[in-house]
C-alpha positions in Angstrom: -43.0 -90.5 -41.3 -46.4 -92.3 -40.4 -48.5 -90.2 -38.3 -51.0 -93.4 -36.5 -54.5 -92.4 -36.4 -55.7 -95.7 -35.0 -58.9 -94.3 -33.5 -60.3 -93.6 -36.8 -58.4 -96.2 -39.2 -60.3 -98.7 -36.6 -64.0 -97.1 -37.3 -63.2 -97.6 -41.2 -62.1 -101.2 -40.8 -65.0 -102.2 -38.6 -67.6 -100.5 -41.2 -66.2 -102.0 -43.9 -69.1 -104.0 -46.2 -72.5 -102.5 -44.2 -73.9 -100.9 -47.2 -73.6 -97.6 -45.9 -71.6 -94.7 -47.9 -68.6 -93.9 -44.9 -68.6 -89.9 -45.4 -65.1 -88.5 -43.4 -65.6 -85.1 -42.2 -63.6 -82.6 -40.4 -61.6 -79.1 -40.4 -59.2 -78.8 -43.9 -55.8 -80.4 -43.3 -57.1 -82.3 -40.5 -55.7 -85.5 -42.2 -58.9 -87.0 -43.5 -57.2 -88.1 -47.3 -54.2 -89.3 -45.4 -56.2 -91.4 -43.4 -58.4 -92.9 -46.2 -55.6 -92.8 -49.5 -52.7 -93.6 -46.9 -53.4 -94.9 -44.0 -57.0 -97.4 -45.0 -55.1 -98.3 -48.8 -52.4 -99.6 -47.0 -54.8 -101.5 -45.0 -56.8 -103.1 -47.6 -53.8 -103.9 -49.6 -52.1 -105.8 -46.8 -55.4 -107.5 -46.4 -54.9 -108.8 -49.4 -57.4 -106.4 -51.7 -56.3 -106.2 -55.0 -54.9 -102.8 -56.4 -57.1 -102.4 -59.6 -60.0 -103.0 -56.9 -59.4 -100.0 -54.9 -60.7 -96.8 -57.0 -59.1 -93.4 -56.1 -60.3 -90.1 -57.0 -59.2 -86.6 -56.1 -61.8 -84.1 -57.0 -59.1 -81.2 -56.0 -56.5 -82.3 -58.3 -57.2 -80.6 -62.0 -56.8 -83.9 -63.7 -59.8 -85.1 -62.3 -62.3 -82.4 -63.4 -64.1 -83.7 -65.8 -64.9 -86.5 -63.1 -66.6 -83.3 -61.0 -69.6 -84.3 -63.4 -71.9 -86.6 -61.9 -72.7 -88.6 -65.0 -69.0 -88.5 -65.7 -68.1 -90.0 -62.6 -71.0 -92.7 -62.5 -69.7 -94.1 -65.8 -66.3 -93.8 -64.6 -66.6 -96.3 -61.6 -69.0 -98.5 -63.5 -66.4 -98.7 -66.3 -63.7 -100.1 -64.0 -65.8 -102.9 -62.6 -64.6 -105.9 -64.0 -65.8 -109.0 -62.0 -68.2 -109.6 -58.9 -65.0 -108.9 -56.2 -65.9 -106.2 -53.6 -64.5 -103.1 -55.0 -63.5 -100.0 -52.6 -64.1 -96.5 -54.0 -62.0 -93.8 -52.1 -63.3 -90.3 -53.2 -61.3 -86.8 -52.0 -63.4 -83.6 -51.5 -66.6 -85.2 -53.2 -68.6 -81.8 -52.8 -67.0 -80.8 -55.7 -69.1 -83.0 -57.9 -72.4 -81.7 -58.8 -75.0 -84.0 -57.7 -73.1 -85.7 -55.5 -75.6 -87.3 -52.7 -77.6 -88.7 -56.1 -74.2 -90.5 -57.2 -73.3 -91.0 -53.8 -76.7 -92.8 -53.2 -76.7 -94.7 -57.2 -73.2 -96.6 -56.0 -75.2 -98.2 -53.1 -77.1 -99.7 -55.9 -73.8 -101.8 -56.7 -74.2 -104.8 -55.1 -70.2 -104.7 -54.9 -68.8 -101.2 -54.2 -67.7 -99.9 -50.9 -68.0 -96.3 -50.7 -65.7 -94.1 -48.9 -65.3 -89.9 -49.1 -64.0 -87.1 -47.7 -65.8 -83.4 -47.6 -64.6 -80.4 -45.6 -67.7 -78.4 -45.3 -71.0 -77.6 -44.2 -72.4 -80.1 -46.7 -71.1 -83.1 -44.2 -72.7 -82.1 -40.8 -73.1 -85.0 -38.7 -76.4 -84.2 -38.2 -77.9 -84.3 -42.1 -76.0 -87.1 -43.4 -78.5 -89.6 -42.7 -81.1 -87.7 -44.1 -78.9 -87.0 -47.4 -78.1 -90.6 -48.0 -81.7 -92.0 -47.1 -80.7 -93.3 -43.7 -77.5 -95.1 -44.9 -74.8 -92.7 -44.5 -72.0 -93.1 -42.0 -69.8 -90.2 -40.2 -66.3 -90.5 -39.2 -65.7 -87.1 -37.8 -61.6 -86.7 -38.3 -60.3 -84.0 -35.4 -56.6 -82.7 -35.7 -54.0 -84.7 -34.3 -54.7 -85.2 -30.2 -51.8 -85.1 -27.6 -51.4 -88.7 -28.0 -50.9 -88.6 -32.0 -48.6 -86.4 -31.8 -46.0 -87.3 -29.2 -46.5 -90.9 -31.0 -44.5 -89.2 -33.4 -42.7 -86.8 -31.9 -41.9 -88.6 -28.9 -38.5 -87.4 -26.0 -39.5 -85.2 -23.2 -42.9 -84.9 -22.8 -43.2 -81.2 -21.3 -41.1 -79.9 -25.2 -44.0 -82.3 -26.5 -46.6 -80.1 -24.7 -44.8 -76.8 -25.7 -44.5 -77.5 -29.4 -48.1 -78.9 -29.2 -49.8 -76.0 -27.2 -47.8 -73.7 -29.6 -48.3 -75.2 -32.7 -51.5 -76.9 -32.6 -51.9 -80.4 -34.2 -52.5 -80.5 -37.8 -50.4 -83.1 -39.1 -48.2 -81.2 -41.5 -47.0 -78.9 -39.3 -44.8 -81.5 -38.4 -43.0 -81.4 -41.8 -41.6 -77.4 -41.4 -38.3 -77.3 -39.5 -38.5 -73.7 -38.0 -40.8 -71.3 -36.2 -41.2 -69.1 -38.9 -42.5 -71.6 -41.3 -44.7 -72.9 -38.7 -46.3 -69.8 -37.6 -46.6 -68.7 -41.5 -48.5 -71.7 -42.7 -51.1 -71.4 -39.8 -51.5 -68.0 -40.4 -52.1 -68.5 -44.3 -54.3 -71.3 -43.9 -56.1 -69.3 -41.9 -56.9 -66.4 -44.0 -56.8 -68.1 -47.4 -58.5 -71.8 -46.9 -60.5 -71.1 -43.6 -62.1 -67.7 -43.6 -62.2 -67.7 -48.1 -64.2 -70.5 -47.5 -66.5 -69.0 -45.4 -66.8 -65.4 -46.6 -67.3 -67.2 -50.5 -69.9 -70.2 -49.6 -72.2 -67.8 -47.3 -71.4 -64.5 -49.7 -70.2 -62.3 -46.8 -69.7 -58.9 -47.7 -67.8 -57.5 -44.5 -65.4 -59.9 -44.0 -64.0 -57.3 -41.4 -66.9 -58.0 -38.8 -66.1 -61.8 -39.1 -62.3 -61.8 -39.1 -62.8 -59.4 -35.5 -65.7 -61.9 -34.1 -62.7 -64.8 -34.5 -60.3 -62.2 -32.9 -62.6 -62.1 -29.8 -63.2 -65.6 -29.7 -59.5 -66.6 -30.1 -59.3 -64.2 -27.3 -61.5 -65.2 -24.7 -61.6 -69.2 -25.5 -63.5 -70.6 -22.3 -65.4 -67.6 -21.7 -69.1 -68.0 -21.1 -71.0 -65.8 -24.0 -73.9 -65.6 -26.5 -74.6 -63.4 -29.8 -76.1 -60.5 -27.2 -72.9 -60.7 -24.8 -70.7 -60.3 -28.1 -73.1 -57.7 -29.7 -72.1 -55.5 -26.5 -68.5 -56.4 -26.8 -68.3 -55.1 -30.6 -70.3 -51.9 -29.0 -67.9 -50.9 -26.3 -64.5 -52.5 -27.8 -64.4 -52.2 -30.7 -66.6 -48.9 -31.8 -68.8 -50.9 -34.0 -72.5 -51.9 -34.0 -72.7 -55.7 -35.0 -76.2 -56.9 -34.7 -76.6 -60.2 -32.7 -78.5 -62.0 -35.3 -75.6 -61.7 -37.4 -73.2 -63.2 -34.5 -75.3 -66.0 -34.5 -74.9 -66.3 -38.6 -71.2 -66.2 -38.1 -71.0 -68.6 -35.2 -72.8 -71.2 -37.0 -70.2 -70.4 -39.6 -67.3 -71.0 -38.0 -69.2 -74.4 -36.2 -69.9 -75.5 -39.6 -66.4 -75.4 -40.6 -65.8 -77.0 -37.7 -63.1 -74.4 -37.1 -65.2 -73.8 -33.4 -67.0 -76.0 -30.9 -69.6 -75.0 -29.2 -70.2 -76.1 -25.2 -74.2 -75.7 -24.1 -73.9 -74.8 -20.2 -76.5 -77.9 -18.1 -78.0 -77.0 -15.5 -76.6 -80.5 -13.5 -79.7 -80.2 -10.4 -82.2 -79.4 -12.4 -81.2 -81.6 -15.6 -82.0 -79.0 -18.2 -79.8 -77.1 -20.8 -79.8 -73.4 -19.9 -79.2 -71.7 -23.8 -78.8 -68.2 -22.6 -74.6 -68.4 -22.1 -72.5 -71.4 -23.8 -68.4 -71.6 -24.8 -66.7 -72.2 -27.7 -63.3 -73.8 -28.4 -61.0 -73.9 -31.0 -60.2 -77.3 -33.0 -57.0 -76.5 -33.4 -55.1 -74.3 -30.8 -52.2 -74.0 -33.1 -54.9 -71.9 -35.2 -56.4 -70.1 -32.6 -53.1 -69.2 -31.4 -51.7 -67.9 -34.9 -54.8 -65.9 -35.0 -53.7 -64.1 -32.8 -50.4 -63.7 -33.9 -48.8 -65.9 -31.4 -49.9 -64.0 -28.3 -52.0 -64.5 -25.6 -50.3 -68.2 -24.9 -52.2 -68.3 -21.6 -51.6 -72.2 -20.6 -54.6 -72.3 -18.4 -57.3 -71.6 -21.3 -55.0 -73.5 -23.8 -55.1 -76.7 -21.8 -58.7 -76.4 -21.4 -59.4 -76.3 -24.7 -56.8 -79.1 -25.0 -58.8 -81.5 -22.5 -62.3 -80.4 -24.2 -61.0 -81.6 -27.4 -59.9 -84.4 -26.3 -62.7 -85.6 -24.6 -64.6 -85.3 -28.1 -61.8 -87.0 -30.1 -63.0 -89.9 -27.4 -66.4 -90.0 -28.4 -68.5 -88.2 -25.2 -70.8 -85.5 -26.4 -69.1 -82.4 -24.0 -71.2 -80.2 -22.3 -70.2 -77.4 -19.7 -71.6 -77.8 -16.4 -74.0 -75.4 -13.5 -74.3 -76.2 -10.3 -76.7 -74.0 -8.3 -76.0 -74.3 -4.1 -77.3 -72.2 -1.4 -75.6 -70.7 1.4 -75.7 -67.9 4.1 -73.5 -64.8 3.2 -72.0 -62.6 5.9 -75.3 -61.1 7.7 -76.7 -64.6 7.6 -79.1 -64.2 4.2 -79.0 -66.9 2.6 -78.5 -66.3 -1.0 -78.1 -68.6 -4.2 -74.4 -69.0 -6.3 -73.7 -70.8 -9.3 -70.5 -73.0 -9.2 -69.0 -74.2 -12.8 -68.0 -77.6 -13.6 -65.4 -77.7 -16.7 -67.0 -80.6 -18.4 -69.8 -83.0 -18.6 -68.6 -86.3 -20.9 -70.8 -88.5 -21.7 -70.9 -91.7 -23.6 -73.9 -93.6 -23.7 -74.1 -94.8 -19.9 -71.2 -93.1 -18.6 -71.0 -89.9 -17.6 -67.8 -88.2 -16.0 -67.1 -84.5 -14.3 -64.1 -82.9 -15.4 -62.1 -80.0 -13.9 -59.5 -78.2 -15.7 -56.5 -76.7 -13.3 -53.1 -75.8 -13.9 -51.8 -76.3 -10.8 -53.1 -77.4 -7.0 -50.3 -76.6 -4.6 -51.7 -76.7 -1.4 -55.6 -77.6 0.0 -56.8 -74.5 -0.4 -56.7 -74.7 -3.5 -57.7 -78.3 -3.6 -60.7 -77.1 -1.7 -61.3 -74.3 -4.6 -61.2 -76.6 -7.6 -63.9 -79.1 -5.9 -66.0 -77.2 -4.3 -68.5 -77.4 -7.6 -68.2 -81.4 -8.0 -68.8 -81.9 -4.4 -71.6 -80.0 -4.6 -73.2 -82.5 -7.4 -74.8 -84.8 -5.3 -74.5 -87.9 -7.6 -72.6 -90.8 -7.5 -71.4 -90.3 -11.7 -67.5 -89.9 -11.4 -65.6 -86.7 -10.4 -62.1 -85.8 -12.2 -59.4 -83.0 -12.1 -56.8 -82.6 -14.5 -54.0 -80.8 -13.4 -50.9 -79.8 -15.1 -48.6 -80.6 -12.2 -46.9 -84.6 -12.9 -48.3 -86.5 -10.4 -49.4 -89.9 -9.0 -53.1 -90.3 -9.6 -54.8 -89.4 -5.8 -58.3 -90.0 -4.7 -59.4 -87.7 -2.1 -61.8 -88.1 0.8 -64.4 -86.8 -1.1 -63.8 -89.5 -4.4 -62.5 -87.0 -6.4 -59.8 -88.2 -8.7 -56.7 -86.2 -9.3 -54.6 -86.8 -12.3 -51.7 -85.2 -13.8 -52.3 -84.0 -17.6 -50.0 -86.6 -19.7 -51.9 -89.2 -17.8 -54.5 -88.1 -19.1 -53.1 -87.4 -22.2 -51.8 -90.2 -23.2 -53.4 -93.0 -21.4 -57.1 -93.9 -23.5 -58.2 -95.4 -20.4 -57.3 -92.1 -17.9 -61.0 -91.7 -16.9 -60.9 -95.0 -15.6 -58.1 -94.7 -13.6 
């Protein structure tokens, strides 16, 4: 079975030849080697790239370990360089290699190599790959399967889709175990042996306990508005245990660098300012979240806010949650100040969207309820809510689009609408 991941095959087709070295991040299991060893090979062979031109490497597999030298590995690729044809290099977990940004950075130096990896950690955040490869590194960030992906494979009614997926989660072998049970297992050891090793051995964490509760609480509250203080307190009166905040803010960083969580700053929309004191976090993958928690806690409102966060990142838009501040009399006439939330700020260069999250709107009050913080905006940027319910896209009086979710979902162009 093919699992399509168009979106990202699309970005390693069109940077194909710029000189830079295309580094493929995301969460372990996400599907980054399928997508380069499967999904690109395929690709280039059909477009008519020889086979002894494509060089594959698998720093995981024993096989290859003498290649997790750097010298090793530099001679190896130069060895296999026979003519002046472009040749594609394909490496799988390249932090494994010692050295590896200076060999990285030498194979630029080949006139005729095209270099491709894949890393799973801290190493290969977005944000220092540029400076670790001199300006000439690339990013394809590589998310678990969307909504889309996986009904592409999974296809039938699209409400058992939603189940399996909001159960489940989307990382792509999930696909391949034919019973609960096996599902719920492998989520569960990933978890503990891939995700949370990785952490606890790279950052030498002692009390692994602290950091396996502050997951516990997050998978718990996803969509809650929170800092390192607010969780401090929470370990405090919960849980009986004094967890400083400083080291909250370690273990958040930890769990963003593994890309395991995602963090939303709240904007201030009026005054056009980030306001740092309160942000959320969601889950990459809610099939992980929710086997973190041992299944529970399936609440479909949070899930699918999580879902529509993601998604809006698998997209592109740089996500932020949303503050409106308004003013208006209470009872005795005083007039006082209250903050209204909007879901989501997306944007994407120029555009910029508003996007509400709601499970259901079955009658105007509630209508009312759900826009009362974009129709308090005040700018002409366009104003969305998602709901659950299967309906015919509606524009109110007020502008405000209404869409149901697998319109959203599954249409790239649902923002548009």
């Amino acid at each position: 079975m093919e699992i399509k991941r168009d979106r990202y095959l699309q970005q390693l087709i069109e940077s194909r030849r710029n000189g830079f070295v295309k580094v493929v991040t995301g969460i372990r299991r996400c599907g980054k080697s399928y997508l380069l060893n499967v999904l690109f090979y395929n690709y280039l062979i059909e477009s008519g790239v020889a086979e002894d031109h494509i060089i594959r490497v698998d720093l995981e597999d024993r096989m290859n370990k003498d290649l997790r030298d750097p010298d090793l590995m530099l001679h190896y690729v130069h060895d296999r360089i026979k003519d002046k044809d472009l040749y594609y290099i394909i490496i799988d977990e390249v932090q494994m290699m010692g050295e590896f940004v200076d060999v990285l950075n030498s194979f630029r130096h080949i006139e005729n190599l095209d270099t491709y990896v894949t890393g799973s950690n801290s190493h290969f955040l977005s944000s220092d790959i540029p400076t670790e490869f001199r300006g000439r590194g690339e990013t394809i960030h590589v998310n678990p399967l969307s909504f889309s992906e996986f009904y592409s494979t999974k296809g039938g009614d699209k409400q058992d889709a939603w189940r399996e997926y909001y159960t489940y989660g989307g990382l792509p072998l999930i696909q391949s175990f034919d019973t609960e049970q096996k599902k719920i297992s492998y989520l569960k050891n990933l978890f503990e042996t891939v995700y949370l090793a990785d952490i606890v051995e790279k950052h030498k964490i002692k009390n692994d306990d602290e950091l396996r509760e502050l997951v516990l609480i997050m998978a718990s509250s996803i969509g809650t508005p929170c800092n390192p203080t607010k969780l401090s307190n929470t370990f405090k009166s919960v849980k009986r245990v004094n967890v400083g905040s400083q080291t909250i803010s370690n273990y958040l960083n930890y769990l963003s660098e593994s890309y395991l969580l995602k963090r939303a700053i709240r904007y201030d929309i009026k005054g056009k300012k980030y306001i740092n004191t309160l942000s959320k976090y969601y889950f990459s993958d809610i099939g992980l979240r929710n086997a973190i928690l041992d299944m529970r806690q399936q609440e479909e409102t949070h899930i699918m806010e999580n879902v529509i966060y993601n998604e809006l990142i698998n997209r592109g838009y740089s996500v932020d949650v949303g503050m409106v501040e308004i003013r208006k009399p209470d009872k005795d006439g005083k007039w006082t100040r209250t903050q209204l939330e909007v879901d989501f700020i997306a944007n994407l260069g120029s555009k910029k969207y508003y996007v509400q999250s709601a499970l259901s709107i079955p009658d105007r009050e509630k209508e009312i309820q759900e826009s009362r913080s974009l129709t308090s905006i005040g700018d002409s940027f366009k104003k969305i809510i998602v709901v659950k319910d299967h309906i015919m896209p509606r524009r109110n009086e007020e502008g405000i689009l209404t869409i149901g979710l697998f319109d959203f979902l599954l249409n790239a162009d649902s923002l548009d609408f």
